[in-house]
Backbone as numpy.savetxt, mean C-alpha at the origin, in Angstrom:
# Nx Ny Nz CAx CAy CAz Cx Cy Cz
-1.61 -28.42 -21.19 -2.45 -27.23 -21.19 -1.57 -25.99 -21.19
-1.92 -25.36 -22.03 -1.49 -23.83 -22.31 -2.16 -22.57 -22.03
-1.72 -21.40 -21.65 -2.57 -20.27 -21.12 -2.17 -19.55 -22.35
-2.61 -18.87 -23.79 -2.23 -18.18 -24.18 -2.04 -16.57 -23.85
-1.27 -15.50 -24.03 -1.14 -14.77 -23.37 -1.69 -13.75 -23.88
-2.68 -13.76 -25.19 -3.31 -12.54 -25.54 -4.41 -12.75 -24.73
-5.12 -14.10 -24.14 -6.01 -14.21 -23.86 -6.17 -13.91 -22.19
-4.76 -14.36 -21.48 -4.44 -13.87 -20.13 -4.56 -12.55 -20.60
-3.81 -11.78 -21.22 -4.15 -10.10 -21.23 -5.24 -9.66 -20.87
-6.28 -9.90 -22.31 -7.27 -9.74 -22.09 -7.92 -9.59 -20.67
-8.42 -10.94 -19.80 -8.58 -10.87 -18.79 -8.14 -9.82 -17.43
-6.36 -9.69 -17.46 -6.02 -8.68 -16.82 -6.74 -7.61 -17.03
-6.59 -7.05 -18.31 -7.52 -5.70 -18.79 -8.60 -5.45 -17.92
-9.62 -6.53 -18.60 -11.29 -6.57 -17.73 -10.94 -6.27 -16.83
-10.11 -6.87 -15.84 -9.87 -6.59 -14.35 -9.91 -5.48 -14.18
-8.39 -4.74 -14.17 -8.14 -3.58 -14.51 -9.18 -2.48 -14.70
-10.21 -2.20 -15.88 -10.82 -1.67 -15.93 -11.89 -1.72 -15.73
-12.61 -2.86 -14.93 -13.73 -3.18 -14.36 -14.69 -3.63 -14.93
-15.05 -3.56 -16.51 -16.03 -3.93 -17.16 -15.20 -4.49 -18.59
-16.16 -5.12 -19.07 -15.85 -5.94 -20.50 -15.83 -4.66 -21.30
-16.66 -3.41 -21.23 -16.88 -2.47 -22.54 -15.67 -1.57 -22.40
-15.05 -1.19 -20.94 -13.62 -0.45 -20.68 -12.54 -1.34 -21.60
-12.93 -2.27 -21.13 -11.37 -3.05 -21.96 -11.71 -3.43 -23.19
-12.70 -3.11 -23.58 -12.80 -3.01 -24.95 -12.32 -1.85 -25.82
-12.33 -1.22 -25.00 -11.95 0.55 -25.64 -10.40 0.16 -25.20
-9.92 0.01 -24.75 -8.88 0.00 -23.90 -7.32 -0.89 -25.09
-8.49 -1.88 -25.60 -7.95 -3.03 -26.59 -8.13 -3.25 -28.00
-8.92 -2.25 -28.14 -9.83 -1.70 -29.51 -10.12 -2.63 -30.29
-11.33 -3.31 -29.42 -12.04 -4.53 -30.04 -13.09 -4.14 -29.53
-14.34 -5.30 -29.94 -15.45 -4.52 -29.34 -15.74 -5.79 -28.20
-16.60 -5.14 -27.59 -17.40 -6.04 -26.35 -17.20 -7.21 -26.19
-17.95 -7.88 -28.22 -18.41 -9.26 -27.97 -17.25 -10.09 -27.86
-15.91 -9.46 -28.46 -14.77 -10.02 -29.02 -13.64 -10.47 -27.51
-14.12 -9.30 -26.46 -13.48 -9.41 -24.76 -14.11 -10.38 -24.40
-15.32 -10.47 -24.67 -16.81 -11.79 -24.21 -16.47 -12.94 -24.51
-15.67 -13.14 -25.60 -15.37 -14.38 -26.38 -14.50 -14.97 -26.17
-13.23 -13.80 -25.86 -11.82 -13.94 -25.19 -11.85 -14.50 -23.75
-12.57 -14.04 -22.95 -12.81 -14.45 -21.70 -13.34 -16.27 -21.95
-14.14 -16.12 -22.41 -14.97 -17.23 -22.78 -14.20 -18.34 -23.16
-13.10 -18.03 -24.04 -12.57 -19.42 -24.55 -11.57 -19.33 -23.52
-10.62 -18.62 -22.69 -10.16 -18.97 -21.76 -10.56 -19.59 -20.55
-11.95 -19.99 -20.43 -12.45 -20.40 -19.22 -12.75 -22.02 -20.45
-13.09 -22.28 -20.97 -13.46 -23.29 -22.05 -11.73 -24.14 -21.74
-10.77 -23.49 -22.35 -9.68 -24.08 -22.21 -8.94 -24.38 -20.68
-8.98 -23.36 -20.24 -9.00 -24.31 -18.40 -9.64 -24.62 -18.01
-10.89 -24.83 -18.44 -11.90 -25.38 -17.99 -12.18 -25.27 -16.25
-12.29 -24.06 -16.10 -12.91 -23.37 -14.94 -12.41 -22.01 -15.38
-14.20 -21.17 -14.01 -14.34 -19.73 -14.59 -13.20 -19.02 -14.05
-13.23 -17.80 -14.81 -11.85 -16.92 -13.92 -12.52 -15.74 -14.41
-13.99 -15.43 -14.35 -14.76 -13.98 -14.25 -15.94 -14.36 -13.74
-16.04 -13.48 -12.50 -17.71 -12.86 -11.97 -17.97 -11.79 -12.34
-18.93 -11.88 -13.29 -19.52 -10.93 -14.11 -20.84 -10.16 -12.94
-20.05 -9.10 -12.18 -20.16 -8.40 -10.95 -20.52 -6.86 -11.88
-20.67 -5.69 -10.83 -20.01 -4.45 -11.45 -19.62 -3.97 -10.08
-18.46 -3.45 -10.22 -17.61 -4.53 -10.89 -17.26 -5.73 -11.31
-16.64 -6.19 -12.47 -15.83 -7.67 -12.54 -15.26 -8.02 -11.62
-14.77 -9.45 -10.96 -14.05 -9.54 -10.15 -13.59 -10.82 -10.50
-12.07 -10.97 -10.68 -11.26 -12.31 -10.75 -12.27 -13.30 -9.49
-12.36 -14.51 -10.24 -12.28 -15.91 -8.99 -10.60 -16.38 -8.63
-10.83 -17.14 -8.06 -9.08 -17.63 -7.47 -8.18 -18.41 -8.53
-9.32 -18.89 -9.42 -8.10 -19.42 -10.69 -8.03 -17.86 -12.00
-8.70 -16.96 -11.98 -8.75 -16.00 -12.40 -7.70 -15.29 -12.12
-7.74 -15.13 -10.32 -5.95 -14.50 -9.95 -4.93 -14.96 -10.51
-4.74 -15.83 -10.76 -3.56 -17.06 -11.01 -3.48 -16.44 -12.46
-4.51 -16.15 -13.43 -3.80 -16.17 -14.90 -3.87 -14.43 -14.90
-4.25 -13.55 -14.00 -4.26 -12.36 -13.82 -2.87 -12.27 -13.61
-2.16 -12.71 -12.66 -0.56 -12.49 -12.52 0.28 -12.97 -13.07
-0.30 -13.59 -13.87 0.73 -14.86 -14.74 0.54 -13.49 -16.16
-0.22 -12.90 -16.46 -0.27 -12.10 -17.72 0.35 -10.70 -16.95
0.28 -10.26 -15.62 1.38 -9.32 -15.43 2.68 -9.42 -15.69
3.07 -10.63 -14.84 4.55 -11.00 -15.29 4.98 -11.34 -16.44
4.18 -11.86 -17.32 4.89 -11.79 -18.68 4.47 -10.39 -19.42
4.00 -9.32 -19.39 4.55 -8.08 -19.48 5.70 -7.76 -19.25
5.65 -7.81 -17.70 6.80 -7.06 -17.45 8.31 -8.14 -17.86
8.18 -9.14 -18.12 9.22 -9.94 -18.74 9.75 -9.11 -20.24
8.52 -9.11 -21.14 8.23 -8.91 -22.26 8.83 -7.30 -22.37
8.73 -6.53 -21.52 9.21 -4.85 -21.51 10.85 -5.20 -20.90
10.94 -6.11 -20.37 12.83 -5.56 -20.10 13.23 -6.64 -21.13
12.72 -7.77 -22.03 13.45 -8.88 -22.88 13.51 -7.58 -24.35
12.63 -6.60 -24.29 12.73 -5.68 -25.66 13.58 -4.62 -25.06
13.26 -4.11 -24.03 14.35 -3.34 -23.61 15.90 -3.57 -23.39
15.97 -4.91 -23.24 17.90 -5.28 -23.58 18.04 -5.40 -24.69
17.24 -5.59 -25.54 17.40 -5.59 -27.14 17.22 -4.41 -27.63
17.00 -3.60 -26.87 17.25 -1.98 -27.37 15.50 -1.83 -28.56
15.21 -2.67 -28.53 13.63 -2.68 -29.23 12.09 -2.45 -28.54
12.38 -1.90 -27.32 11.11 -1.77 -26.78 10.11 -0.49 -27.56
10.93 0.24 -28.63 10.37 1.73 -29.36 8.97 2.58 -28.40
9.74 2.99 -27.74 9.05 3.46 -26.54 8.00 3.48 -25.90
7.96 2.01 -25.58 7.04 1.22 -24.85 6.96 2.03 -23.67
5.91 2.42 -22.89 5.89 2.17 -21.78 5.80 1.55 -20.39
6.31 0.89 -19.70 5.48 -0.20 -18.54 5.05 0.44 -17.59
4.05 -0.62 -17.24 3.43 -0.08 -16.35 3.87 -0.98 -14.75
4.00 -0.17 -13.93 4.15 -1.34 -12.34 3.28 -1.09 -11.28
1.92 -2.04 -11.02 1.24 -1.92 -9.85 1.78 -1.94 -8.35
1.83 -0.92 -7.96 2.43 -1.45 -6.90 1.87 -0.87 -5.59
1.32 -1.64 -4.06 0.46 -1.39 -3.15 1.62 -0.73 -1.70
1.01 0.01 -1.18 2.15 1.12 -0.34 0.66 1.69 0.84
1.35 1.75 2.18 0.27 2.34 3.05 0.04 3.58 2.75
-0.91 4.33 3.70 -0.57 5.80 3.25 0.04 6.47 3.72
0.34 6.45 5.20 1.80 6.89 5.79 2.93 7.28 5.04
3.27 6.19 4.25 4.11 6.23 3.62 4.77 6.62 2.20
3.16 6.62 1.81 2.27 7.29 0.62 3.01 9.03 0.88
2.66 8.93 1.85 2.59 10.69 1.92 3.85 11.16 2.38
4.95 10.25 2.82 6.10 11.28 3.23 7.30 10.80 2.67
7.53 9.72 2.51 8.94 9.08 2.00 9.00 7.94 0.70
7.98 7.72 0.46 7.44 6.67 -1.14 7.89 7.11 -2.04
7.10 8.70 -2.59 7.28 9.24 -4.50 8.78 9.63 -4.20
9.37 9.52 -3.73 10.74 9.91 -4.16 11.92 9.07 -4.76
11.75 7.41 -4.63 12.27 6.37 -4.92 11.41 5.99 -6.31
10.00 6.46 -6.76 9.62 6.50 -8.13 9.99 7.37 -8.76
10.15 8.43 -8.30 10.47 9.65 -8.84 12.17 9.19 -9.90
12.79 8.96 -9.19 14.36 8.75 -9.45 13.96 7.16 -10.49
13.46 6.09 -9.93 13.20 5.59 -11.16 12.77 5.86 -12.41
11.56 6.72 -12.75 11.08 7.33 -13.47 11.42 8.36 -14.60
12.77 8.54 -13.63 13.86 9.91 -14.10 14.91 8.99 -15.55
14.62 7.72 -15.54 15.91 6.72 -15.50 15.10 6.07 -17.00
13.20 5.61 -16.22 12.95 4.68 -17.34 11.61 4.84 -17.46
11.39 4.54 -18.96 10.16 4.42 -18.87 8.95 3.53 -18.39
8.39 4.61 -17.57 7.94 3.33 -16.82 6.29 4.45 -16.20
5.55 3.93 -15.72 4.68 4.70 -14.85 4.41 3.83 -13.72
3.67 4.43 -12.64 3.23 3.53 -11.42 1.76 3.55 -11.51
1.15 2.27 -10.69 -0.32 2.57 -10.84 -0.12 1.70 -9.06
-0.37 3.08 -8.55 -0.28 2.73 -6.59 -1.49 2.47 -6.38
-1.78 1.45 -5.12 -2.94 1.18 -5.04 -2.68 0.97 -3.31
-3.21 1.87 -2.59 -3.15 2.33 -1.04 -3.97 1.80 -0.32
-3.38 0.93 0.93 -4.19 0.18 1.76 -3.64 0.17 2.82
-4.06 -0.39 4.07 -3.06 -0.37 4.97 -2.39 -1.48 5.31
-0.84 -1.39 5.85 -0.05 -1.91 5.50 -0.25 -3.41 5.90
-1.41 -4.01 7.18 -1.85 -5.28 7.33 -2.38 -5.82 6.54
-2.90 -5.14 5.36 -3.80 -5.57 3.79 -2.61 -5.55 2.49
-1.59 -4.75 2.38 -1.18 -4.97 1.26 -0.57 -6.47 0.63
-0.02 -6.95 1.63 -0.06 -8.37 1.00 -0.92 -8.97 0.06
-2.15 -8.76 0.59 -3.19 -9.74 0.00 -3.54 -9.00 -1.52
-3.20 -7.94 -1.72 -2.90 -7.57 -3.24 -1.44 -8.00 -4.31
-0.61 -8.58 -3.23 0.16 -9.62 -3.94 -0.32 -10.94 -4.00
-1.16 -11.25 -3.17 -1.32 -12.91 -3.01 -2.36 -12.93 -4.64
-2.96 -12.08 -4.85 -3.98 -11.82 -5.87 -3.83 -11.81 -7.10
-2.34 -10.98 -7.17 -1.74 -10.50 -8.44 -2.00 -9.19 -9.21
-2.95 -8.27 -8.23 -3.08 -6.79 -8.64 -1.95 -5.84 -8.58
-1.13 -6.65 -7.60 0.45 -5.43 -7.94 1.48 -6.46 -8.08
2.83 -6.28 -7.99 3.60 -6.86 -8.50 4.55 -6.45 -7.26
4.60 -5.80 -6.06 5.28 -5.28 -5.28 4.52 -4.56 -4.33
5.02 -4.88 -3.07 4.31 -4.01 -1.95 5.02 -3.75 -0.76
4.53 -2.42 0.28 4.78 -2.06 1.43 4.12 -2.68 2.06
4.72 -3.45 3.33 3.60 -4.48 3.79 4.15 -4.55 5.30
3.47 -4.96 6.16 3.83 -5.22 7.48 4.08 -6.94 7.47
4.03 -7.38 6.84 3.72 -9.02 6.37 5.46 -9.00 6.34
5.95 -9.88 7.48 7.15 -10.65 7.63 7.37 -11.81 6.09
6.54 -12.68 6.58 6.65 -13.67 6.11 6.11 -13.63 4.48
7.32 -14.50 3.67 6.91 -14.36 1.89 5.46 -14.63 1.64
5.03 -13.82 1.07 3.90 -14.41 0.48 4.28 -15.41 -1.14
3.25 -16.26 -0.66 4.00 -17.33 -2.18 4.45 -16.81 -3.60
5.58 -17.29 -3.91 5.65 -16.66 -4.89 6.60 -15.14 -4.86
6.80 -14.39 -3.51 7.46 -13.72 -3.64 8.59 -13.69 -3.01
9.73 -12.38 -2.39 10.50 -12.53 -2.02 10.98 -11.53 -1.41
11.31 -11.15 0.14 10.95 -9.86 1.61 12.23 -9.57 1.56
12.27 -8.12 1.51 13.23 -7.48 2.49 13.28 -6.05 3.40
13.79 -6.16 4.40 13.08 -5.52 5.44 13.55 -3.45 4.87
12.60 -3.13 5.76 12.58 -1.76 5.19 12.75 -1.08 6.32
12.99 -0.92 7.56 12.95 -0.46 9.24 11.35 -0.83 9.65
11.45 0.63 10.91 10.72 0.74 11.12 9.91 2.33 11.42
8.69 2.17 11.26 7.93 3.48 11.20 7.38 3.76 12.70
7.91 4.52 13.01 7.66 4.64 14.50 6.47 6.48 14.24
5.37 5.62 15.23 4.79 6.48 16.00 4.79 6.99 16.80
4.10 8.44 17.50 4.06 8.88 18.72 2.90 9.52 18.97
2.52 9.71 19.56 0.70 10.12 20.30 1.41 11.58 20.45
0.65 12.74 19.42 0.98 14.32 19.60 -0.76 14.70 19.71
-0.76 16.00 20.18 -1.75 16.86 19.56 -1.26 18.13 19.54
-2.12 18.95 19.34 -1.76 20.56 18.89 -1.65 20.98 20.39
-0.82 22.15 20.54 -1.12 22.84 21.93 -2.44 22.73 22.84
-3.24 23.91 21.78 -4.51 23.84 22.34 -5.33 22.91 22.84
-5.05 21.93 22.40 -5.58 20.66 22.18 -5.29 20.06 23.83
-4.21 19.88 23.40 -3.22 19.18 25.14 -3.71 20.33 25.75
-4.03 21.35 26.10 -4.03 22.35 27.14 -5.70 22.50 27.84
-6.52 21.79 26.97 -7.77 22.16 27.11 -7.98 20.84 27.99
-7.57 19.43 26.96 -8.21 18.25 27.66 -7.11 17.68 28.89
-5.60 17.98 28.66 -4.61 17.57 29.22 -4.01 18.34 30.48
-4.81 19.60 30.85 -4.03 20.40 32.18 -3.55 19.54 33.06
-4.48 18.71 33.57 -3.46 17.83 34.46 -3.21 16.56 34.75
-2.58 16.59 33.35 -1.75 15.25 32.63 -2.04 14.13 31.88
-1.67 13.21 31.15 -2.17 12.47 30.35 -2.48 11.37 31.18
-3.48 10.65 31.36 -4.32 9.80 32.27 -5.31 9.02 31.84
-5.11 7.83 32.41 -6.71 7.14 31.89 -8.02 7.53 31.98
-8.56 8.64 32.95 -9.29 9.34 33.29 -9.95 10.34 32.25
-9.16 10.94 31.62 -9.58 11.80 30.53 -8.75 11.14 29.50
-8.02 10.15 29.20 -8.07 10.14 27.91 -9.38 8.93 27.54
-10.19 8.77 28.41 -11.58 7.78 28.14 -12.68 8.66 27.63
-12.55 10.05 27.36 -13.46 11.05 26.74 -12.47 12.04 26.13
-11.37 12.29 25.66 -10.79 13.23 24.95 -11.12 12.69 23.79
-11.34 13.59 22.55 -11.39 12.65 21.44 -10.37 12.32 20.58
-10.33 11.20 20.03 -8.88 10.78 19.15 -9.60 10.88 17.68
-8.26 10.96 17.13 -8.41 10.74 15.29 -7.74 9.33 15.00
-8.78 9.12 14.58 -8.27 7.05 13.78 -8.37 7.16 12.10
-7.56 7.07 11.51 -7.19 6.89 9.98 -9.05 6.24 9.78
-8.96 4.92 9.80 -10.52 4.64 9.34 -10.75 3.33 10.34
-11.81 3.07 10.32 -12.24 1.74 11.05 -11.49 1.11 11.46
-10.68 0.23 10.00 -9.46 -0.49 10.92 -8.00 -0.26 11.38
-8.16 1.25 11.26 -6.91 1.29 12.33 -6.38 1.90 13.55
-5.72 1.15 13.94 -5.59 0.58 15.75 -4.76 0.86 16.38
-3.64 1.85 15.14 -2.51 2.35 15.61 -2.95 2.91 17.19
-4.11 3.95 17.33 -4.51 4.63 18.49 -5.19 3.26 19.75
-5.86 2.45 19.40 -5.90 1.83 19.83 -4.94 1.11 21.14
-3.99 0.46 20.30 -2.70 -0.14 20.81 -2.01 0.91 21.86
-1.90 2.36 21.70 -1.22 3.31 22.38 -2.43 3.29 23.65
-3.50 3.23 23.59 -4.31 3.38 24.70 -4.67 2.30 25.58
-3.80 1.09 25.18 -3.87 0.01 25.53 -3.06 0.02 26.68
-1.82 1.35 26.70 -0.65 1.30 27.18 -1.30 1.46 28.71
-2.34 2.28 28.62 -3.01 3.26 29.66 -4.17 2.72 30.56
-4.82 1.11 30.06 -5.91 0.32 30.07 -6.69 1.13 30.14
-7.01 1.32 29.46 -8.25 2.27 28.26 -9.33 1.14 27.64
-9.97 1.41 27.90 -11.28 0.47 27.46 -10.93 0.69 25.69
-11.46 -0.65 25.02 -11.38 -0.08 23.64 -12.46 0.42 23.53
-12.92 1.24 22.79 -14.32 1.96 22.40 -14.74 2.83 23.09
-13.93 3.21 24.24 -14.20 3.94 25.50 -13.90 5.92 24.61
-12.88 5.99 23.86 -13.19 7.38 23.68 -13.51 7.81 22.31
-14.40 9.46 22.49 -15.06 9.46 20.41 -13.83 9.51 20.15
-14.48 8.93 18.55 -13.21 8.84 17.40 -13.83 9.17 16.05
-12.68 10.49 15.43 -13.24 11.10 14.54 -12.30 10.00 13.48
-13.11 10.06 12.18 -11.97 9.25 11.48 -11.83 9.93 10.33
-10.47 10.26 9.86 -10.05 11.08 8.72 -9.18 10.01 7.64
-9.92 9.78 6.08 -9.18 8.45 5.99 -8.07 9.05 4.83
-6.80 9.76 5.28 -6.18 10.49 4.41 -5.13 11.11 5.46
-3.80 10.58 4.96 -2.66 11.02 5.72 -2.41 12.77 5.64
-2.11 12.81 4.78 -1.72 14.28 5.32 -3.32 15.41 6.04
-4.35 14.42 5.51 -5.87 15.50 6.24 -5.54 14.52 7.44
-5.21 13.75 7.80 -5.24 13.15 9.71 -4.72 13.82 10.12
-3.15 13.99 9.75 -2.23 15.02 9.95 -2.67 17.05 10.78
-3.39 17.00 9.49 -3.83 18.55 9.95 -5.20 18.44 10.45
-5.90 17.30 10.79 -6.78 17.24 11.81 -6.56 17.56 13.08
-5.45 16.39 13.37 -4.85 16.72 14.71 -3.85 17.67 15.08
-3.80 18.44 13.62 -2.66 19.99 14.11 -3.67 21.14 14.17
-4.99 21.07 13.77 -5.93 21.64 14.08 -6.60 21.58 15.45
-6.37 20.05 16.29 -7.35 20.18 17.23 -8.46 19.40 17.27
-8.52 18.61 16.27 -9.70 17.98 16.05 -9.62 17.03 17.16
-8.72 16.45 17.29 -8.43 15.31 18.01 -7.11 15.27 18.32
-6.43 14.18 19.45 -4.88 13.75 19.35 -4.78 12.56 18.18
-3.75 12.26 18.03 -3.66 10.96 17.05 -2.01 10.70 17.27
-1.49 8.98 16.47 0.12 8.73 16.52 -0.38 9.26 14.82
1.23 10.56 15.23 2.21 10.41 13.69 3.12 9.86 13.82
3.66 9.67 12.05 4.92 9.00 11.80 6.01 10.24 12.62
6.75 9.86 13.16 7.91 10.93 13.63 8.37 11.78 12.63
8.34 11.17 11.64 9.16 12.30 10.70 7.90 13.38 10.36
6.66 12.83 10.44 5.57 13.81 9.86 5.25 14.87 10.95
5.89 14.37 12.38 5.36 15.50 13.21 6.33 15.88 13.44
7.26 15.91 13.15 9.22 16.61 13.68 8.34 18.32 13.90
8.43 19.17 12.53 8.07 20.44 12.33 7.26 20.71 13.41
6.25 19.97 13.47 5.20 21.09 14.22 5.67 20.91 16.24
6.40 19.47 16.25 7.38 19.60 17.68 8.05 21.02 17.71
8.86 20.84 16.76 9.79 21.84 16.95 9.19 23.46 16.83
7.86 23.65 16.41 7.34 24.88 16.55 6.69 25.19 17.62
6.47 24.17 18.33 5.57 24.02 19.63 4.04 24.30 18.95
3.47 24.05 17.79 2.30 23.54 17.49 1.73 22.56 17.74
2.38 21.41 17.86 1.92 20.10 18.33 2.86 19.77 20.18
2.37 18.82 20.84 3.26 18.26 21.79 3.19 17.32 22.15
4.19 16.57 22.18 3.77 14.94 22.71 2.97 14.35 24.30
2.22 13.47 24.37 1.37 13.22 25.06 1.91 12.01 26.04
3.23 11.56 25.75 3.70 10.58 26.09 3.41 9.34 25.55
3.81 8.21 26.77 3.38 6.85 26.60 4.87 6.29 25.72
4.42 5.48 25.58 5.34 4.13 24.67 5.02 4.34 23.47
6.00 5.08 22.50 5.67 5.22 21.07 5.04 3.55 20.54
4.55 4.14 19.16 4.54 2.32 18.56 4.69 2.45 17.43
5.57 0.79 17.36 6.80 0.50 16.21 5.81 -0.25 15.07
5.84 -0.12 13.86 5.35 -0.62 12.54 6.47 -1.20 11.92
6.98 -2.47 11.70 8.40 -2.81 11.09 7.46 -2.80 9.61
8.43 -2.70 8.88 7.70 -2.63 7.44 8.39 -3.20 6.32
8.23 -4.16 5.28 8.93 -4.88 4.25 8.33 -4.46 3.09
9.27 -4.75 1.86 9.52 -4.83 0.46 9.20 -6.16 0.30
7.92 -6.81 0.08 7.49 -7.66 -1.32 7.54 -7.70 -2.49
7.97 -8.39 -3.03 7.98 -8.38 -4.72 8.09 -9.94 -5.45
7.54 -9.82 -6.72 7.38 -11.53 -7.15 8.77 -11.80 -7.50
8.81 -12.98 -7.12 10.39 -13.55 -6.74 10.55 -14.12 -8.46
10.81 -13.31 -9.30 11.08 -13.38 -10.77 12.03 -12.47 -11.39
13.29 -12.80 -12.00 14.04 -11.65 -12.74 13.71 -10.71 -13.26
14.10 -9.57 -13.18 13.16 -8.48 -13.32 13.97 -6.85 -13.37
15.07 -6.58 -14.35 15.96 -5.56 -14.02 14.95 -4.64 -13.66
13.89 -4.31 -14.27 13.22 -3.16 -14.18 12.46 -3.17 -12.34
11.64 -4.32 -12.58 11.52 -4.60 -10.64 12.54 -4.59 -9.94
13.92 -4.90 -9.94 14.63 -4.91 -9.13 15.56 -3.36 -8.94
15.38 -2.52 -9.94 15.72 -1.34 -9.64 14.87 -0.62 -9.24
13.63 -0.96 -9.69 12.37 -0.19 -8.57 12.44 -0.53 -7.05
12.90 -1.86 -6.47 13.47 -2.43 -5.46 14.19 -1.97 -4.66
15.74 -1.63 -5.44 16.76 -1.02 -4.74 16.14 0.64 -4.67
15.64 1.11 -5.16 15.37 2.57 -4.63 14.45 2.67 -3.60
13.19 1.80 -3.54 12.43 1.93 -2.29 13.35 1.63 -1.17
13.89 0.38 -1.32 14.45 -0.41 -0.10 15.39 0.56 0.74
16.13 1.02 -0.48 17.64 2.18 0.17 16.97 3.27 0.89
15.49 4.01 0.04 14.88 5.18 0.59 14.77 4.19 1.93
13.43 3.68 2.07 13.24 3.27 3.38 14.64 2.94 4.37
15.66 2.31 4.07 16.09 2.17 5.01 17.19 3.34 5.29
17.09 4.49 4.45 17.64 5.72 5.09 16.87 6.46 5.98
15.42 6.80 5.76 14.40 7.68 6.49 13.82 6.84 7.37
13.88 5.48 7.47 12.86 4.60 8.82 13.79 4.33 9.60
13.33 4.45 11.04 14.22 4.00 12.34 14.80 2.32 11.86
15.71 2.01 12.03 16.51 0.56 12.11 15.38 -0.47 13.16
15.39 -1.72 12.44 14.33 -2.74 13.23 15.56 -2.98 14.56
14.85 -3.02 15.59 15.65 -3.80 16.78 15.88 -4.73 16.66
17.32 -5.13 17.08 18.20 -6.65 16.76 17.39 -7.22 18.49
16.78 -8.66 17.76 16.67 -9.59 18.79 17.55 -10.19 19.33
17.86 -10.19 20.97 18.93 -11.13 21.52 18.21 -12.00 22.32
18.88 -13.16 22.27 18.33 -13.95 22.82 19.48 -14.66 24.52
């Protein structure tokens, strides 16, 4: 059995653009011809790999020929590019990143790739306990991930760590905090939480035995608007250290104490030759491990 790879394309596409009539425009065929394409690829593996949703959505043997038609792209863009024949192809690289990280130390390691090759990014932002599972899938090809351990198929290397700290704005600390940070009032001060699931604030109030659910929580789902939520006042919240350095040092913000908390963070990527992935690689990896605190060496 064979997967042909106009027909894996195809499929990626649909994905990609969510409907059979996008990737029809997309592939400049019409509808019935994506309909057909899909069709005889499920005929020849004989199982489906589209839920005809709206969106579309890959099934689990669907993932499988979804990443199997990424990687031979990106095979296909550096085997023409050492042959000096790619005639200015562009590639494309999915690749999944929190937003933390999104917002202060990421575009600068694309940037410098970008400077180099042709190439574009298509980022797809989650938080960093989820990005894995957009490799396990095959929607990116590389990710920022809190995920130690390889996901199949790929291959980790560590990036530090992103350390938090519980700040708010002056006003903020001065109104709810006169006399001192406490389990007492921090069970009604209100906090800022990125979105539902995250616990960064959580975990810090854990430090304090703080009921969970015990104080309001505004949720801002956007790093740099969390950011100036809590430099506004809206709430306290943990920033990344490097995102609240400035407003420390202006005495706009002030720390609240407690036990910062550590995020170790890794470089996923599909464990396949790849000059073009692997120099997208070495620039995240080097950024991160210049701007993130060093992981603590375990002794035993």
């Amino acid at each position: 059995m064979t997967i042909p790879f106009e027909l894996a394309r195809t499929l990626a596409t649909v994905i990609e653009e969510g409907t059979l009539d996008a990737a029809a425009r997309r592939l400049h065929i019409t509808s019935s011809a994506v309909s057909q394409r899909v069709r005889a690829l499920e005929d020849q593996l004989g199982r489906v790999v589209l839920v005809r949703s709206k969106p579309v959505r890959a099934t689990p043997a669907g993932d499988a020929v979804v990443r199997l038609a990424r990687q031979l792209a990106l095979l296909e863009h550096d085997a023409l590019a050492a042959i000096g024949a790619e005639s200015g192809a562009v590639a494309s690289v999915p690749l999944a990143v929190n937003a933390d990280s999104l917002a202060t130390w990421f575009l600068a390691p694309l940037a410098r790739v970008a400077e180099r090759r042709a190439v574009v990014f298509d980022l797809h932002r989650d938080d960093q306990d989820f990005t894995a599972g957009l490799l396990e899938t095959g929607v990116v090809m590389a990710a920022v991930t809190s995920r130690e351990t390889p996901v199949a198929g790929c291959r980790v290397r560590s990036l530090g760590v992103l350390r938090y700290e519980a700040v708010a704005s002056a006003g903020f600390a001065a109104r709810w905090f006169s006399d001192g940070v406490h389990a007492g009032v921090l069970t009604s001060a209100p906090v800022v939480d990125f979105d539902r699931r995250d616990d960064l604030q959580t975990r810090w109030l854990a430090g304090f035995d703080v009921p969970v659910g015990a104080p309001p929580r505004h949720r801002v789902p956007a790093s740099q608007d969390f950011a100036t939520a809590v430099a506004l006042g809206l709430g306290w919240g943990l920033l990344p250290e490097f995102q609240s350095a400035e407003g420390l040092a202006s005495g706009a913000l002030v720390r609240l104490g407690g036990a910062p908390v550590d995020v170790p963070l890794f470089w996923q990527q599909w464990n396949l030759t790849s000059p073009l992935l692997d120099e997208v690689a070495d620039e995240v990896v080097g950024e991160g491990r210049r701007v993130l605190s060093p992981r603590p060496v375990n002794r035993r």
